[in-house]
C-alpha positions in Angstrom: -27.5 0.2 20.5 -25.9 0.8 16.4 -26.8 4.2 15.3 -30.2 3.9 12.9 -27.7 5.5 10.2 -25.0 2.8 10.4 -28.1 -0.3 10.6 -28.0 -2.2 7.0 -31.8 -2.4 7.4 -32.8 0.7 6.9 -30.2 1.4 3.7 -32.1 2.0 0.3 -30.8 2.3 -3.3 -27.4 4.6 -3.1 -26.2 3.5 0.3 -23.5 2.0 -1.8 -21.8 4.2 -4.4 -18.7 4.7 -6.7 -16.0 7.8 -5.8 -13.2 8.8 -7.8 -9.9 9.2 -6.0 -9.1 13.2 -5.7 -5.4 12.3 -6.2 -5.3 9.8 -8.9 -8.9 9.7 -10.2 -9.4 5.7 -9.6 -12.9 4.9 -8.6 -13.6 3.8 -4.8 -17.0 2.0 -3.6 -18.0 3.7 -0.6 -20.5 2.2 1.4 -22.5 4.8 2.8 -21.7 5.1 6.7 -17.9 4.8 6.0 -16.1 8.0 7.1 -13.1 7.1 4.3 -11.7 5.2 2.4 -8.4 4.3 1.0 -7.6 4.3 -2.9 -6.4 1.0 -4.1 -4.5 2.4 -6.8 -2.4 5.2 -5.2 -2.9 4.8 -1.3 -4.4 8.2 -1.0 -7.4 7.9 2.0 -10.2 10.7 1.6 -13.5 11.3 3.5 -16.7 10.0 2.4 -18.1 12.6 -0.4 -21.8 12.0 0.6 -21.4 11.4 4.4 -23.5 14.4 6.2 -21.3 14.7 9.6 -24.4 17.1 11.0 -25.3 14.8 13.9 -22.2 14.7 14.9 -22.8 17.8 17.0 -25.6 16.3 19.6 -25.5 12.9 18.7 -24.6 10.2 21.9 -22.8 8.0 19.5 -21.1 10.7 17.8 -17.6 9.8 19.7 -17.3 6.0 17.9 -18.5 7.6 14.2 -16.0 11.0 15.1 -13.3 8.7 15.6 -12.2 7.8 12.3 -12.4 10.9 10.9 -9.8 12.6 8.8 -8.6 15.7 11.4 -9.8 18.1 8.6 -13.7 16.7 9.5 -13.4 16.4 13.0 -12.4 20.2 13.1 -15.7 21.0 11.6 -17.5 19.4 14.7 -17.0 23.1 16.9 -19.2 24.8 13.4 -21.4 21.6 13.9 -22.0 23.0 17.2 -22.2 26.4 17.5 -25.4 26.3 15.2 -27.0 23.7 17.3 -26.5 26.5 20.0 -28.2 29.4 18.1 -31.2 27.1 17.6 -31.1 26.6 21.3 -30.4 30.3 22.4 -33.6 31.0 19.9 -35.7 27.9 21.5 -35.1 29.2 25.0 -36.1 33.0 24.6 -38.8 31.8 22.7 -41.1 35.2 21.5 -38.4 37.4 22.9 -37.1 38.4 19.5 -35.5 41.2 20.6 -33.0 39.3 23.1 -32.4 37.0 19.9 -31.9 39.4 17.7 -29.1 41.0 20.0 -27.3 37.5 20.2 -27.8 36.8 16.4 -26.1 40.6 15.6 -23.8 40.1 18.4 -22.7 36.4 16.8 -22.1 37.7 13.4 -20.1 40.8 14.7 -18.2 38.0 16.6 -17.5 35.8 13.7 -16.0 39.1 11.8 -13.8 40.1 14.0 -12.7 36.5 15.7 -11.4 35.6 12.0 -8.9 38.3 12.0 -8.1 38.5 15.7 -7.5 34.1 14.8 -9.8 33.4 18.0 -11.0 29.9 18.4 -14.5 30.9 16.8 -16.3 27.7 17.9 -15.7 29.4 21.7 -16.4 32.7 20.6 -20.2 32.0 18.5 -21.4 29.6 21.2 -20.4 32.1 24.1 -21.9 34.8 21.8 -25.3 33.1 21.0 -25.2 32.1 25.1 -23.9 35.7 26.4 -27.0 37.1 27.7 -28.9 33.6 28.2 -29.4 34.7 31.9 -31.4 38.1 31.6 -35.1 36.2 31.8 -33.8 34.5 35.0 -31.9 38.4 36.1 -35.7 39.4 35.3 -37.6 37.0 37.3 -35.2 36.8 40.2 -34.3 40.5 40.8 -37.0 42.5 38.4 -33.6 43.8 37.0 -31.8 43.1 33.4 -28.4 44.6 35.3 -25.0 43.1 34.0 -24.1 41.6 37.5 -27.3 39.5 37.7 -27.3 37.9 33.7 -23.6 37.3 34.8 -24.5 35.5 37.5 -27.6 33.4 36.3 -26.1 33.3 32.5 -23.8 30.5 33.2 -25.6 27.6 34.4 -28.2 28.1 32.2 -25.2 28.0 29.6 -23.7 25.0 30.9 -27.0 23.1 30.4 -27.5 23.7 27.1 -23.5 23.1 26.3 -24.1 19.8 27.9 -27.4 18.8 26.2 -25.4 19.5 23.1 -22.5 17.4 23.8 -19.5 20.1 24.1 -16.4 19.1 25.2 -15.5 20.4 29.1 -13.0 22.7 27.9 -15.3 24.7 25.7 -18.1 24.5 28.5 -15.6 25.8 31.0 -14.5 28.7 28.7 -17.7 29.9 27.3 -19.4 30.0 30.8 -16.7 31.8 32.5 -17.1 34.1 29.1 -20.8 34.3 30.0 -20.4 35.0 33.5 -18.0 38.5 33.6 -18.8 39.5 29.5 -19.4 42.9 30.5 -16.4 43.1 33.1 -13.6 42.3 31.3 -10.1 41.3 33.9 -6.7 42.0 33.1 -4.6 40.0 30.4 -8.2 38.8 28.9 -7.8 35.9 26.2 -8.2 37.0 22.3 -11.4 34.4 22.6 -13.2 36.9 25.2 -11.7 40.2 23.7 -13.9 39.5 20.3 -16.7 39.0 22.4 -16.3 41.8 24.3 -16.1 44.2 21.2 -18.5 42.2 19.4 -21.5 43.3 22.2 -20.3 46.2 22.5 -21.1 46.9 19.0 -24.5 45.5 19.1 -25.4 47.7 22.6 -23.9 51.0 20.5 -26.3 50.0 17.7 -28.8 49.8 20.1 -28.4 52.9 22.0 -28.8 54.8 18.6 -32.3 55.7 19.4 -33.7 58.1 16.3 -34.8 60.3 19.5 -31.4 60.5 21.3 -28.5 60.0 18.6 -25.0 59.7 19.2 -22.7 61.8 17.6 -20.2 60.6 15.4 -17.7 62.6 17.1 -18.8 61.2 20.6 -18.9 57.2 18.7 -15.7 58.0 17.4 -14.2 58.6 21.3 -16.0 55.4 22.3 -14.5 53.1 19.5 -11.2 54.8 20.2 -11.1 53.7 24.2 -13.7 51.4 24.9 -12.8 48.8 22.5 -10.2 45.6 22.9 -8.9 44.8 19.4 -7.9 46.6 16.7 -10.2 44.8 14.1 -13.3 45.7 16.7 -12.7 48.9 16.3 -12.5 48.8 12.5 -15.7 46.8 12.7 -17.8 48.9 14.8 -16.6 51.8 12.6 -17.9 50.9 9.5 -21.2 49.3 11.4 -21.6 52.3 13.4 -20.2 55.0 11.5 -20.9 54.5 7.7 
């Protein structure tokens, strides 16, 4: 079967265009499903202005379009992905917008602090968005939301949605074996779980900040100080927690 983006027959007025060369300013035609194309005044080859690589996340055929790719695009395919996994995460709690709430703050923390810890962030949203993905099966099964259960329902449930999506088997393997101990953390943890570790922990603090039963700033300061993994979680949850 071609992809109904590549078929001629369903092309209108603009699936064939002019580009000017970023190196030397020539004007290239680009038809519209080619991924580059290669100046013929200069040699330089440069992606496809108008091309919109946002199937390439879930798409079956996305491996013969991916392809021919310049490597700057086909790194964007892990961003592709990780918000095709927040729409997912938010599909599958449904109504429960506090459970996707506490994903989307714990994501955003994640993406702070994974930049300056240089974690592979495409791991670290999707196991974020994913991390508590077991709780209404920990609920059902047990009547419990207790860390051991989500651990232990969170990761095929995980896995399912990873696959549905089309992630590689390395990033499924990481991100569920994230999911499945994320409030235990082992020994020599990688800096990919470390950010998510800090980045939840953030996001339960926030929550435990009931107007009834505050935490101190003296007592938050003590947790930040031994509880956290990185430096830059620390820093973060310090200026989210104690600002």
């Amino acid at each position: 079967m071609r992809c109904p983006g590549q078929d001629t027959q369903y092309w209108s007025e603009g699936s064939i265009f002019e580009a000017n060369c970023p190196k030397c300013g020539t004007v290239v035609e680009f038809f519209k499903d080619d991924t580059a194309r290669k100046c013929g005044s200069c040699g330089h080859r440069f992606a496809n202005p108008k091309m919109d690589f946002g199937c390439a996340s879930y798409c079956q055929y996305a491996e013969q379009c991916l392809g021919t790719l310049p490597p700057e695009l086909l790194a964007q395919r892990g961003d592709l992905l990780k918000d095709r996994v927040a729409i997912e995460m938010k599909r599958y709690f449904k109504s429960d917008f506090k459970r996707i709430g506490h994903a989307t703050r714990v994501a955003r923390y994640a993406e702070r602090i994974g930049k300056e810890e240089n974690g592979n962030l495409s791991v670290i949203l999707c196991a974020a968005y994913l991390h508590d993905i077991g709780i209404h099966e920990a609920e059902r099964q047990y009547n419990s939301t207790a860390a051991r259960y989500q651990e232990e329902l969170g990761p095929p449930i995980a896995e399912a949605i990873l696959k549905k999506l089309g992630a590689t088997a390395e990033l499924i393997a990481e991100v569920c074996d994230m999911v499945g101990h994320h409030h235990h953390p082992r020994e020599n943890e990688t800096v990919n779980f470390k950010v998510l570790y800090d980045a939840d922990l953030i996001a339960n603090l926030e929550d435990d900040r009931a107007p009834e039963n505050p935490l101190s700033a003296d007592k938050l300061d003590r947790i930040i100080e031994k509880s956290f993994l990185t430096s830059n979680g620390g820093d973060v949850a310090r200026k989210v927690l104690l600002s």
